[in-house]
C-alpha positions in Angstrom: -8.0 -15.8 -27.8 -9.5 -15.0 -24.3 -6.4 -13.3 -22.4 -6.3 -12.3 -19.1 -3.7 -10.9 -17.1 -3.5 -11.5 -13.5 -1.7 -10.4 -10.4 -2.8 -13.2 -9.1 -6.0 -15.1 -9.4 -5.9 -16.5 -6.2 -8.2 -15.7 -3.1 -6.8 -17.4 0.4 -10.2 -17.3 2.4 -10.8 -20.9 1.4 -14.5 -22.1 2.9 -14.3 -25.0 5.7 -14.2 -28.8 4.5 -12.3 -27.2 0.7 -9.2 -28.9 0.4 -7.5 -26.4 -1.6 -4.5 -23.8 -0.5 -6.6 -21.0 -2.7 -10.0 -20.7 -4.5 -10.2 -18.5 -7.5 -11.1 -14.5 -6.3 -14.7 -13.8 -7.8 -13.8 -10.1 -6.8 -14.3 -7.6 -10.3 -16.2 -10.4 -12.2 -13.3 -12.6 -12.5 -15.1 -16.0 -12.3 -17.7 -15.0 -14.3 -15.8 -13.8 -17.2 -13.5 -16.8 -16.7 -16.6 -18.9 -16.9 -18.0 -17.1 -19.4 -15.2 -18.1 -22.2 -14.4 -21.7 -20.4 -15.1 -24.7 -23.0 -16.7 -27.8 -20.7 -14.8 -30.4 -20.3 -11.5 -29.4 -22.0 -8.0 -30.0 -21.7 -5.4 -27.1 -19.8 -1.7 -26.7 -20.0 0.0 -25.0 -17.1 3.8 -23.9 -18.0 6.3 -23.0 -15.1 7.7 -20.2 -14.7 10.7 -21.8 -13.1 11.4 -25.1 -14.8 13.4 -26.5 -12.2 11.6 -26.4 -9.3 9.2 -29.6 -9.5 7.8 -30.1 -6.0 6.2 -26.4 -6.7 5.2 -26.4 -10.1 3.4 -30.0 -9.0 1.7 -28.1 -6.1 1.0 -25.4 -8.5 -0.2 -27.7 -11.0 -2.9 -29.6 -8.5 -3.8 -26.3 -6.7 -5.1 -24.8 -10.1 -6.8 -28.1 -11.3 -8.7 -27.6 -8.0 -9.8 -24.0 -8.3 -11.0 -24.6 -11.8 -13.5 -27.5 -10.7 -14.6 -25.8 -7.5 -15.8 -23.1 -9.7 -17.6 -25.2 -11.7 -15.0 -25.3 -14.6 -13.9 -29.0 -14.3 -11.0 -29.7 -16.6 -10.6 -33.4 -18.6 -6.8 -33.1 -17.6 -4.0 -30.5 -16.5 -0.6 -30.9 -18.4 2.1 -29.6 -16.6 4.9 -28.4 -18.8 8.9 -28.2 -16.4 12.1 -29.1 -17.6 11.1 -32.6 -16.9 9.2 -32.9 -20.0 9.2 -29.7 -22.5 9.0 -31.9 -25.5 5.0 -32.4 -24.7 4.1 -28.8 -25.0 3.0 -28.5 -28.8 1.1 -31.1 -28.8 -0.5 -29.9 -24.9 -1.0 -26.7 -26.4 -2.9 -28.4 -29.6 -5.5 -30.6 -27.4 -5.9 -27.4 -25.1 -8.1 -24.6 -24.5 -6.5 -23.2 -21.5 -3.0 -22.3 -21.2 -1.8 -20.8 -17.8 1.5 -18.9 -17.4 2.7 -19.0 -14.1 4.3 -17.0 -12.0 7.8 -16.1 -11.2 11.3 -14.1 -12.1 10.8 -12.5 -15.2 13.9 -12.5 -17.6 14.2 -16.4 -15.8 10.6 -17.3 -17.5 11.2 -15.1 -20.1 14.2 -16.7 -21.7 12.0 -20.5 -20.8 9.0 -19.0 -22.6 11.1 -18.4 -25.5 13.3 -21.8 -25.5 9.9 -23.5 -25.8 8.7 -21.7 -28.5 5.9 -20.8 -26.7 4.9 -17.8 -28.6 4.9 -19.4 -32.1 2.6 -22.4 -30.8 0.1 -19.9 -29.5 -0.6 -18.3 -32.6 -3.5 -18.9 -33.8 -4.5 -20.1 -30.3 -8.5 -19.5 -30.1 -8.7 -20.4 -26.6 -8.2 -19.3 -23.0 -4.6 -18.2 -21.7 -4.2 -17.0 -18.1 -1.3 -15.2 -17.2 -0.4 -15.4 -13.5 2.0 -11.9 -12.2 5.2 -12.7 -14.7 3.6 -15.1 -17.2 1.0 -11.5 -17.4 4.2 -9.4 -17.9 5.4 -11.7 -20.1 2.7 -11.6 -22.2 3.7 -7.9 -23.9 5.3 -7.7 -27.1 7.8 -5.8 -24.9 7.9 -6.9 -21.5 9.3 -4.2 -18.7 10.7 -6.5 -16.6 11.1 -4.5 -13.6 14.0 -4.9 -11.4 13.4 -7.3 -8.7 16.3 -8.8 -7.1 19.1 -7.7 -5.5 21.6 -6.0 -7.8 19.6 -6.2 -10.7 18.7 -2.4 -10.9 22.6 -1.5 -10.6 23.7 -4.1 -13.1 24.2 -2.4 -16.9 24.2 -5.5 -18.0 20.5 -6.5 -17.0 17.6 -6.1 -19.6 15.1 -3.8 -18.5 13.0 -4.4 -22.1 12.4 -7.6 -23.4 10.7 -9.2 -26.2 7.9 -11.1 -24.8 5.0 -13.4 -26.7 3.4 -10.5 -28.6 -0.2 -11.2 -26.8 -0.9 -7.4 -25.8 0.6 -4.0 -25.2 -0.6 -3.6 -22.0 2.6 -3.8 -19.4 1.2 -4.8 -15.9 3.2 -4.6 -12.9 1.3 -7.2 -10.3 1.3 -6.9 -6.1 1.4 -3.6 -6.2 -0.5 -3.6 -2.8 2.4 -5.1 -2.1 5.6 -3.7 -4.2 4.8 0.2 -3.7 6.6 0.2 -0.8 9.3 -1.9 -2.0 13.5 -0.7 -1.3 15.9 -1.8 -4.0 19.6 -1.8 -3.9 19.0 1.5 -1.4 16.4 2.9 -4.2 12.1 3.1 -3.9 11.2 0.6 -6.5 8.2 2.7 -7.7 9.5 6.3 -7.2 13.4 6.3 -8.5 13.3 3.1 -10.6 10.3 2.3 -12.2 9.0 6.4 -12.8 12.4 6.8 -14.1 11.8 3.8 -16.9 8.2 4.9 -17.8 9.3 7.9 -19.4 7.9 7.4 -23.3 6.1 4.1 -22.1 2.9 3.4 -20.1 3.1 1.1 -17.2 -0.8 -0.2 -15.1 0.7 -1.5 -11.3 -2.6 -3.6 -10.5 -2.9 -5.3 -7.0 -4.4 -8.8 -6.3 -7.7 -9.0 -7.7 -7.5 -6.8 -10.2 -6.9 -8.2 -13.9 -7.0 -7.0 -17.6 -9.5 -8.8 -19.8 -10.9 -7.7 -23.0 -8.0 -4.8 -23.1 -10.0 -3.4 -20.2 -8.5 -3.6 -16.5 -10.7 -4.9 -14.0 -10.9 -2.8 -10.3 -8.2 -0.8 -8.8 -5.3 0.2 -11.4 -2.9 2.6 -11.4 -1.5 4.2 -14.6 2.7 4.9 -14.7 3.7 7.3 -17.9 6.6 9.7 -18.0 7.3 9.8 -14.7 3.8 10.1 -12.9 1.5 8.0 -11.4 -2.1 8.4 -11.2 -5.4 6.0 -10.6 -7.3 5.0 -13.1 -9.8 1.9 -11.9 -11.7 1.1 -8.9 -12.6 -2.2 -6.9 -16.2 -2.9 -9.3 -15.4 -0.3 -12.4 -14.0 -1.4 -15.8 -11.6 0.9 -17.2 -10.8 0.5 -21.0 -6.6 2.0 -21.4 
C-alpha cells in the first residue's frame, strides 16, 4: 500500500482558463511521489467523511477527479461512497487502486469508517490511499482525535483515543498553520489540551503542504511528546519519525 497522509492536498492558486476550485500542491514532492505510485488509467474510490452532506461530497468528488487529471493522473472513473449508496464500497474498493479519505469531524467519520467496514476491505489493499486532514487521523491504529468543537474538550464523556483503520502509527494533527492559535471552551487548543494528552504518546501537527509518505513526513512538522513541542521538518527536507 502507498499511504499518504495529508493536511490537505489541495493548493488554491489555480492557473487562468483551469476550471477547478484547487489543483494538487507540488510543494515537498507531492505530485511526484503521487505520480510516482499512480497505476494509468485506474479506477478511485473517494469516501465522505460526512455521509449526509451530498451537495459537498459531489463537489468533493468532481473537484478531486479534476486535480488528478490535470496532473496528468487521469482516472477511468471516481466512485463516490455517502450514505446514498454504502452498499457499493467493497466492490469500489476491489476494482480500485486509489482510495481517498476525506476530510471532516473525526469521531463523526470515525464511527462511518467503521460502519462500512472500511478497515477489513483494505487489507490486503496494494494500492494508493490518500487521507485528506481526518481520513489522515483516522488512519492510526489509535486515532487522537483532538477536541474540536465546542464542548467536546469538557465533556467526560467524549473519546479522546479511538481505534482507527490500523494503517500507521503516526498521529497527524493537520492545519496546524492554522489550529496553533486555536481557543477551546476558554482553553489554547495546543498548549493546555493537546500537550496535556501527549504525555506517553507522540503527536506531528503538520500544516498544509506538508504530508507523511513512506513513514517519512514531508516539509515543515512539528513533533508533540510529553508535554513539549519541538520542529522536526522543513519546507524541502524529509524527516524519517
Amino acid at each position: 500500500m502507498h499511504l499518504f497522509l495529508t493536511s490537505s492536498p489541495c493548493d488554491d492558486n489555480v492557473p487562468a482558463g483551469v476550471k477547478l476550485p484547487c489543483i494538487f500542491n507540488v510543494r515537498n514532492r507531492f505530485v511526484d511521489n503521487l505520480r510516482a505510485c499512480f497505476t494509468p488509467g485506474c479506477a478511485g474510490t473517494i469516501i465522505a467523511a460526512s455521509p449526509a452532506e451530498h451537495d459537498l461530497n459531489d463537489e468533493m468528488a468532481r473537484t478531486f477527479e479534476g486535480c488528478f487529471a490535470y496532473h496528468g493522473m487521469k482516472l477511468a472513473s471516481l466512485t463516490l461512497i455517502d450514505d446514498r449508496n454504502p452498499e457499493a464500497l467493497p466492490r469500489a474498493i476491489a476494482d480500485s487502486q486509489v482510495v481517498i479519505l476525506g476530510g471532516g469531524h473525526v469521531p463523526t467519520q470515525n464511527a462511518w469508517l467503521h460502519q462500512l467496514g472500511v478497515k477489513e476491505l483494505l487489507t490486503g489493499f496494494d494500492g494508493l490511499v490518500m487521507g485528506i486532514s481526518a481520513g489522515s487521523m483516522n488512519c492510526a491504529s489509535t486515532v487522537y482525535a483532538q477536541p474540536e468543537m465546542p464542548g467536546e474538550s469538557t465533556d467526560p464523556g467524549y473519546r479522546r483515543f479511538i481505534p482507527g483503520l490500523g494503517l500507521t502509527e503516526i498521529n497527524v494533527l493537520p492545519h496546524y498553520q492554522e489550529t496553533k492559535h486555536f481557543a477551546l471552551d476558554g482553553q489554547r487548543l495546543f498548549e493546555d489540551i493537546t500537550f496535556a494528552d501527549s504525555h506517553g504518546r507522540v503527536f506531528y501537527a503538520i500544516p498544509d503542504g506538508s504530508y507523511v509518505y513512506g513513514n517519512a513526513i514531508w516539509g515543515e512538522a512539528w513533533r508533540i511528546a510529553d508535554g513539549k513541542i519541538e520542529q522536526v521538518g522543513w519546507e524541502g527536507t524529509c524527516f524519517q519519525p
